[in-house]
Phi, psi and omega in degrees: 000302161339291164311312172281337167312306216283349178259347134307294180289353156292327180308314192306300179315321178261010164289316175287327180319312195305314197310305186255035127256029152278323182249050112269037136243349149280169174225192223264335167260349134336326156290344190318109172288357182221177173294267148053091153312346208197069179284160194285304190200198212180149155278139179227117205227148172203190181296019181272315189290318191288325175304338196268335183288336210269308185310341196273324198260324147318335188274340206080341185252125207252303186259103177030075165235233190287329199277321149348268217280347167288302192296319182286300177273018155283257160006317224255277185290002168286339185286300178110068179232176173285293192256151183202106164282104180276145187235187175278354170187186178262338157321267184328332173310305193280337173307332194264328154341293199274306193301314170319305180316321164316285209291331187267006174093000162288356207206119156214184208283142196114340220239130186273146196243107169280169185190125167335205239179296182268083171206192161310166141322301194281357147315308179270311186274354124326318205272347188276330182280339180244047154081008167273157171251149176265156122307157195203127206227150162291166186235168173260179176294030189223355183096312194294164181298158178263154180255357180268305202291310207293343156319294183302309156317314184292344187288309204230008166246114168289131118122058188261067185305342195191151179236114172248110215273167165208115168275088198274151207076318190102019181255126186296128170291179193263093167301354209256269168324324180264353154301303161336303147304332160297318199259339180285350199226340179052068189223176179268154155261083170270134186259098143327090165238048164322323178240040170218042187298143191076349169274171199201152181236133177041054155098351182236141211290137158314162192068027169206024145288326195256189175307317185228078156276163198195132200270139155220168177230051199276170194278001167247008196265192215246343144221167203202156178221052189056284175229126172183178199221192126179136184250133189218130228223158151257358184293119167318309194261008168259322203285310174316285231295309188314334259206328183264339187269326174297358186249073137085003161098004175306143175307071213251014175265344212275123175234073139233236208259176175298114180089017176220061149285118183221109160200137165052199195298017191264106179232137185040033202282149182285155185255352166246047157224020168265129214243110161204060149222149175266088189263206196214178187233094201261358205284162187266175197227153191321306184304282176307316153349286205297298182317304166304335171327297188288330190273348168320282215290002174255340185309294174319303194298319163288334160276342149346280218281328201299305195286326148313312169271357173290305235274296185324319189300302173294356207234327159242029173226349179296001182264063197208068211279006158256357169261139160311096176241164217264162176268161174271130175331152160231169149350307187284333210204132182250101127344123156234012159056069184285357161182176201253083177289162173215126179241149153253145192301131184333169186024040156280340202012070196231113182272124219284332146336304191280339181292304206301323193308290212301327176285337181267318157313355191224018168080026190217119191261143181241174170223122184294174181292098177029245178290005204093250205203101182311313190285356167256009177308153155317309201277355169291324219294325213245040164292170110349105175162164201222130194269168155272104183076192189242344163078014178315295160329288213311311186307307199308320174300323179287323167273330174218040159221187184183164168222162151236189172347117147216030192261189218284344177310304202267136221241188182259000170270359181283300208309305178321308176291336177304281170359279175319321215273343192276327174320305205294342177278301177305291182313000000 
């Protein structure tokens, strides 16, 4: 027996060796997810990740055991929160988000929710699947909610219970006025920071101003666990709640003995099959845990690179006085650019079709700013909701902007080729 322990963990050994003199014999577009000379984003990666994934399943370990709950608090205390539920996406992050507010009775169905104008799909339908209505709030050239417009729904659109900010991009909204506002109108807050892992407003991380914040780690995001998620919170009792609807409404308060649940007909019942909630089955599984674990400990570093490459994109494209370009970081505000926006400027009569075409054709991939303008979506338009305004910026944003790439993937001869191609276009 000794022997096969001791001929095992060699096997383990030379198994994790190969992987990472396998990834010391690639280089980084080996990893590339696409044909794309010049990709929107990428997993960026080596053998620390793929070794902590390999180790989980040699090991047994698949489903919410240590690699879990090591990640949720590793993760938790970087935002500089208490708690952290890791889930299978960041969709699922905001349903349970929301759904929490439900179950602790801040919230019910009927009661409006804001939300930007200009963001993802998975902002609003949560709040549409679980019987809330959104606002739909304009936004600035920064992407971000205008905190004037979002004043004015509160002043005169009733019965607005929560605000769910979106740090769109990786550029932080003005949190500091809209805590303000939480306390002047007296509603929750949750922070959208799907693309802002690592921005900070003076030194302190988004996601950790509102009631709930909530993550995702889809493979293009700024660290990523392929597909995954979390909402993370300092509330004791958000944290019970969060933590019971991703497992099926299971129960996670009960501290007494094995088989001695005893309430209404259930006597001496195993308590961990006592369900008293109605939840989902949102959980993250060991193997992505693990990856992320390791990609936590690359973020700052990998947000660098981001912000580095931002910096090259803006430093060669500002002599270009019709395009709208994103600001750099300060002192005030830490940017980590989860991708490079472009609005082009009013009376530029630069169709904004023929750029992206003349850019993808040349190997440089783009994106419009996630939906547009929500409420003109097809499955929206004719939902339950309610506007602000006229939503002008966001419609202007939805017609003449876009972003592409900066993330840690791309060297400076990727950056270079945007660059030329965008010259060569302007000219």
């Amino acid at each position: 027996m000794e022997n096969w322990k001791t001929t095992k963990n060699s096997i383990k050994k030379d198994i994790y060796a190969n992987v990472e003199k396998y990834f010391k014999s690639i280089s980084l577009d080996d990893l590339k997810p696409s044909k794309w000379k010049v990709p929107i984003g990428g997993g960026f990666y080596d053998h620390n990740e793929v070794n902590s994934v390999i180790e989980c399943y040699l090991n047994g370990s698949l489903s919410i055991q240590k690699p879990v709950a090591e990640f949720e608090e590793n993760f938790s205390s970087y935002i500089g929160c208490k708690y952290g539920v890791a889930t299978n996406s960041g969709t699922s992050a905001n349903i349970l988000a929301l759904n929490t507010l439900i179950e602790s009775g801040e919230l019910i169905a009927g009661d409006k929710v804001a939300i930007p104008a200009t963001t993802f799909i998975s902002v609003v339908t949560p709040i549409l699947q679980l019987g809330l209505v959104p606002v739909y709030i304009d936004v600035k050239d920064d992407l971000n909610m205008n905190m004037k417009e979002l004043k004015r729904a509160l002043l005169f659109e009733e019965n607005i219970k929560c605000v769910m900010i979106v740090h769109t991009l990786g550029f932080p909204a003005d949190m500091e006025t809209l805590m303000k506002l939480s306390e002047d109108y007296n509603f929750k807050t949750i922070e959208d920071c799907c693309e802002s892992h690592g921005a900070s407003i003076k030194g302190k991380k988004v996601g950790s101003y509102g009631d709930i914040s909530t993550w995702s780690f889809y493979v293009a995001h700024n660290m990523t666990t392929a597909e995954g998620g979390m909402a993370v919170t300092n509330s004791e009792n958000y944290n019970t709640i969060l933590s019971e609807l991703r497992e099926f409404g299971r129960l996670k308060t009960y501290k007494g003995e094995r088989f001695g649940y005893t309430k209404d007909n259930l006597v001496d019942f195993d308590e961990r099959y006592v369900f008293h909630r109605i939840g989902w089955n949102f959980r993250m599984a060991d193997a992505p845990a693990s990856f992320g674990i390791q990609q936590l400990k690359k973020l700052d570093e990998m947000n660098k690179i981001r912000k580095s490459n931002a910096k090259f994109l803006i430093d060669n494209l500002k002599k270009h006085k019709n395009l709208i370009l994103p600001n750099y970081s300060s002192d005030e505000c830490e940017i980590t650019y989860y991708s490079f926006p472009i609005t082009l400027k009013e009376g530029s009569n630069i169709s904004r079709k023929s750029f992206v075409q003349h850019l993808e054709s040349n190997g440089v991939e783009t994106r419009a700013i996630m939906c547009g303008t929500l409420p003109d979506q097809p499955s929206l338009k004719n939902s339950v909701h309610a506007i602000t305004g006229d939503l002008k910026v966001s419609r202007y944003i939805r017609d003449h902007a876009f972003f592409i790439g900066c993330h840690p993937m791309l060297k400076q001869e990727h950056l270079q080729h945007a660059v030329d191609t965008i010259d060569g276009y302007l000219k």
